[in-house]
N, C-alpha and C positions, 0 to 999 in steps of 0.2 A: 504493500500500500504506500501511496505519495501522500506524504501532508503539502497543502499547495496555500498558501497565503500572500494573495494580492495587497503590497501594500506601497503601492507606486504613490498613493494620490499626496495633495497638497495638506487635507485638511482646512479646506479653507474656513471652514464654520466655526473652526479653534483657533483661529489668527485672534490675536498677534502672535501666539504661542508656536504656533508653526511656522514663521517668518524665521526661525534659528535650527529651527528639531521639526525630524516628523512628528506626525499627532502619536505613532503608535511610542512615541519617547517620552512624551509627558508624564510627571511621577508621581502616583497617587498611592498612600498611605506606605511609603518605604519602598515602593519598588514602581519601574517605567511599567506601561501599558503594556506594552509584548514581554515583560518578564514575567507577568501575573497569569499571564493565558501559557506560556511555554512552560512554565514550572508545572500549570492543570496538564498538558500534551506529555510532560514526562512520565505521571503518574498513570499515565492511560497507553502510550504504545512505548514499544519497547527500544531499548538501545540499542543505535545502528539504522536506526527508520532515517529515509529520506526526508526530507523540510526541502521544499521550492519555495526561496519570496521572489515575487514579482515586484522589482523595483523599479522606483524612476526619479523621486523627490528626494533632494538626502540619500543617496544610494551608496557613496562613498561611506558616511557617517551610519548607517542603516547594517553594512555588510560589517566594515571593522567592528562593531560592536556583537554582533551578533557571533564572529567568529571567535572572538575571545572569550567570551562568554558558555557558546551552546556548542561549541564543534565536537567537545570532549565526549557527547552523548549522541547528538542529531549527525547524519549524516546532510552537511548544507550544500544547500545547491544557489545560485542567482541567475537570474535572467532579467534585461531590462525589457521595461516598460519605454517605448519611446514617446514622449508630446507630441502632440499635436501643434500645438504651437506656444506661443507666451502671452500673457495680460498682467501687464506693471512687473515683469519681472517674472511671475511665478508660472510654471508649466503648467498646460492643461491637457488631458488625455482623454482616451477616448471612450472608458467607461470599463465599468467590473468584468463585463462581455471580454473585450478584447484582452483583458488582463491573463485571464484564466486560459486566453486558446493560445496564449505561451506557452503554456505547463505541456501540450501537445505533444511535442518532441521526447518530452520525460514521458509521463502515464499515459499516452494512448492506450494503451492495453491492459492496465494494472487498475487496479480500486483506486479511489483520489477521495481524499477526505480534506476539504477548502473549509478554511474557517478566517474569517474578518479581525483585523488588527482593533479595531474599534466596540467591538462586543466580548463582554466577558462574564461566562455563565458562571453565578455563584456555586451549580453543580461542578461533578466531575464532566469529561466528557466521554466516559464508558459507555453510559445507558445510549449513546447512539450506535454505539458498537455493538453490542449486544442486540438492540432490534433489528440490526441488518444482517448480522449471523445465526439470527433466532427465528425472525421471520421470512415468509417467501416475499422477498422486492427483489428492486432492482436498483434502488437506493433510500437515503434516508434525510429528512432532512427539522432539523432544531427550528420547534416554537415556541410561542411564547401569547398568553390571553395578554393584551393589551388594552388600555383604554383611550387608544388615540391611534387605531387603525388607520390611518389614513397618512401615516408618516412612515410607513414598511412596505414591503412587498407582504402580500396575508394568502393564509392556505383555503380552501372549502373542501372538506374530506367526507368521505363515506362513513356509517356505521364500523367498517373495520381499519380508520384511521388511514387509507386510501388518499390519497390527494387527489381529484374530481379537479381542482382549478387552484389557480395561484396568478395570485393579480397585484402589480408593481403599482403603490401607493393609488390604493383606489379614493376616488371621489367622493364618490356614493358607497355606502355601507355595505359590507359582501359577506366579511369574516373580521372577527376580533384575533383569529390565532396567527399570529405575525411571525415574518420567519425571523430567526433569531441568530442568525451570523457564522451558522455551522451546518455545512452542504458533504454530502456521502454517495458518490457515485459509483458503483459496482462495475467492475471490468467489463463486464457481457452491454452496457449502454454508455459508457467513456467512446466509443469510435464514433456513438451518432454525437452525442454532446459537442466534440470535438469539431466534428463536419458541418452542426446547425450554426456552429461558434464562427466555424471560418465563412458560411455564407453569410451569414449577419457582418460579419467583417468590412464584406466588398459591397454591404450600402452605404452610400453618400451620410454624412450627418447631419444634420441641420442644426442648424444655432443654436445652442445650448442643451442640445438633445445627448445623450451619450449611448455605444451599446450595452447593452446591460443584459444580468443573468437571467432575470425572471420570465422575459417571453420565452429562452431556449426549455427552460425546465418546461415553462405551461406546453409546446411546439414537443418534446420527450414524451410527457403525459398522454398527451393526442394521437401520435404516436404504437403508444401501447404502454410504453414506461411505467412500472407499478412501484411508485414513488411515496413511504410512509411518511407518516410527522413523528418524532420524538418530544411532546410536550414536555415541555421543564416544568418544575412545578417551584425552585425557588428561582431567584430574580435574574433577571440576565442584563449586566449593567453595560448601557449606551454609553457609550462618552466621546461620541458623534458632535457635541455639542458643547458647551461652557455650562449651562443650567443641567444637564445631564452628569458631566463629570462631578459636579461637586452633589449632585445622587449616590451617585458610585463612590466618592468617594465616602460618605455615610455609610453604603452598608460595607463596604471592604475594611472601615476602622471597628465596625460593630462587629465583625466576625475575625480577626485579626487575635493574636494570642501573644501578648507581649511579655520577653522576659521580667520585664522588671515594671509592672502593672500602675505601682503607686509611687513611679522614677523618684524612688531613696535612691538608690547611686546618683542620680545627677544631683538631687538639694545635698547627699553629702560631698561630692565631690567639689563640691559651689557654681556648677553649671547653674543650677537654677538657686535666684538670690531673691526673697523675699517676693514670693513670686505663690500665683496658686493653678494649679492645672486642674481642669472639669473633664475628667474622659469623659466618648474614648478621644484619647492624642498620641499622634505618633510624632517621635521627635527623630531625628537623625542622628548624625554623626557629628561632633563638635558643634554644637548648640547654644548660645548663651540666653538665657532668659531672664531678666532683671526687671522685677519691679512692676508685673506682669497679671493677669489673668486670662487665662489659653483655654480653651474650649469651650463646647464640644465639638466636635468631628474637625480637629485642625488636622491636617498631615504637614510638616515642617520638612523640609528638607536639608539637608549638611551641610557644615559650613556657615555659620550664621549667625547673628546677634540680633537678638530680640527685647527691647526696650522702655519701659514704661507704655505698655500696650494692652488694649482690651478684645481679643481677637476670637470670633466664633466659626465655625460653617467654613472652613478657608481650605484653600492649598496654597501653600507658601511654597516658591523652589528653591536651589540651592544656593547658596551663595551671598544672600538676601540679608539684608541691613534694613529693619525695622524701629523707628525713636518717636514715639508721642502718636500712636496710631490707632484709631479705636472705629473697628469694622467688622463687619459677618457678609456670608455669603461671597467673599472674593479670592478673586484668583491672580496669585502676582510672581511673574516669572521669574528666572533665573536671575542672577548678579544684579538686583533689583537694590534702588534706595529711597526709599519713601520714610519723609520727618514730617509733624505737625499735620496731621489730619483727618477727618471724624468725618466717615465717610463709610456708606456701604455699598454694596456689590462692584467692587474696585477690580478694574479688568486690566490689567496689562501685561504687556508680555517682558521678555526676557532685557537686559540690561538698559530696564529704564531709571528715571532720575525726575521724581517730586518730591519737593521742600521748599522751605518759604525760609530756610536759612543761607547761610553765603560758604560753609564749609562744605566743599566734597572729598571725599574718601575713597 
């Protein structure tokens, strides 16, 4: 079996944050986006399994990390994603469709299990394994009851959990059960997948239009393709988005199992000085917290000093220099310096610089 994950794109509904890093690099509660979903991949296939990313944004920065990191277990593979062209700078391509009929050359023939840099199921990812080798299909593929249909691609299944239809961000109300960022193609229907991918390929695109996965599967379906759903039944966190990530970042610190719960090492240590923490909080590596009130659900990232601050709801990145700052629900990137202000849902990205003082650092 090929694990195959497209993660050429921009990101752009996470800018500013991706203007420096992919989106799948962003770091929520102690560890980046694709550390949290590769750590669930290890515990589920075995050492030596093939990984395809399909890259294109950060592809330099995307591969070196990933090689120092995963190589020791995954057998990695890369392939680019090439743009289409640029707007202010940033590449745009040509959709999840074309992404995936790279992997082509690798798993025509072999099972392909595609899972998205930007969803990550609070389950394992076993239970889709097990209904593709337990039941009679021809693949599998992760959902999810939602209540805002209309921002996914959603399934309409039979009595025996059959996939009947699957419709890319419908209009009009069809199904609440959304797919959920994790696709399972069986060897015996990978050649047509493949072949419907590369005809979709050689149509023209229209302005803002992209190819994308959902008509080949419904086009498989039609077909004959006997195509299950795998319902999750806990959450499967989006962080597609700014208000979504600081979701995720909720339940990942809610579920999260920290050595040292009631950080006694850092008030003894004098990281934290006269200071009060509200889990849950993850704090990082080299921290300073002075004079402070931190939570709940902050994730902090290393390297950093934290300052006469009142801070809830947050992800803070690394590097970051926080003095007189009192806010919830914000997200504030890397090597960041922000002094003097009372402010909430603070958006910005990675080495920015607000203060109404005259000393920088």
């Amino acid at each position: 079996m090929w694990i195959i994950c497209p993660i050429a794109g921009v990101g752009k509904r996470l800018q500013p944050f991706t203007y420096s890093k992919p989106k799948a690099f962003l770091k929520v509660a102690g560890k980046r986006l694709i550390d949290h979903i590769l750590l669930k991949l290890k515990k589920t296939f075995q050492k030596g399994t093939n990984v395809l990313f399909i890259v294109g944004y950060k592809k330099r920065q995307i591969r070196e990390y990933l090689i120092n990191n995963y190589s020791d277990y995954f057998q990695l593979h890369f392939i680019e994603q090439k743009p289409l062209g640029y707007s202010a700078d940033s590449p745009y391509f040509s959709g999840l469709g074309d992404a995936i009929l790279l992997a082509k050359e690798f798993a025509n023939n072999d099972d392909c299990f595609i899972f998205l840099s930007d969803r990550l199921p609070m389950e394992e990812y076993t239970s889709i394994l097990l209904i593709f080798h337990q039941e009679e299909c021809d693949g599998v593929i992760n959902v999810k009851q939602v209540k805002n249909p209309q921002f996914y691609g959603v399934t309409v299944v039979d009595n025996n959990k059959y996939i009947k239809k699957i419709v890319e961000k419908p209009k009009e109300f069809v199904s609440s059960h959304a797919v959920s960022g994790a696709y399972l193609f069986g060897k015996k229907i990978t050649p047509k997948l493949f072949d419907l991918l590369e005809k979709q390929s050689n149509i023209e695109i229209e302005n803002g239009k992209e190819h994308q996965l959902t008509p080949i599967i419904e086009k498989l379906i039609e077909g004959g393709a006997r195509i299950k759903i795998n319902e999750m039944q806990d959450e499967i966190l989006d962080f597609g988005r700014p208000a979504s990530l600081l979701d995720g970042n909720r339940h990942l610190l809610s579920e999260i199992k920290l050595k040292d719960p009631l950080y006694e090492n850092l008030f003894h240590s004098g990281n934290i000085i006269d200071s009060k923490i509200v889990p849950p909080v993850f704090i990082g590596d080299n921290v300073k917290i002075l004079n402070s009130v931190i939570g709940p659900n902050v994730s902090i990232g290393d390297n950093l000093v934290i300052e006469k601050c009142i801070l809830s709801e947050s992800v803070i990145g690394d590097g970051v220099s926080l003095k007189k700052i009192i806010s919830s629900g914000s997200i504030i990137g890397d090597y960041s310096i922000l002094e003097d202000l009372i402010k909430k849902n603070i958006t910005i990205g990675d080495s920015s610089y607000i203060t109404t003082s005259n000393h920088l650092t």
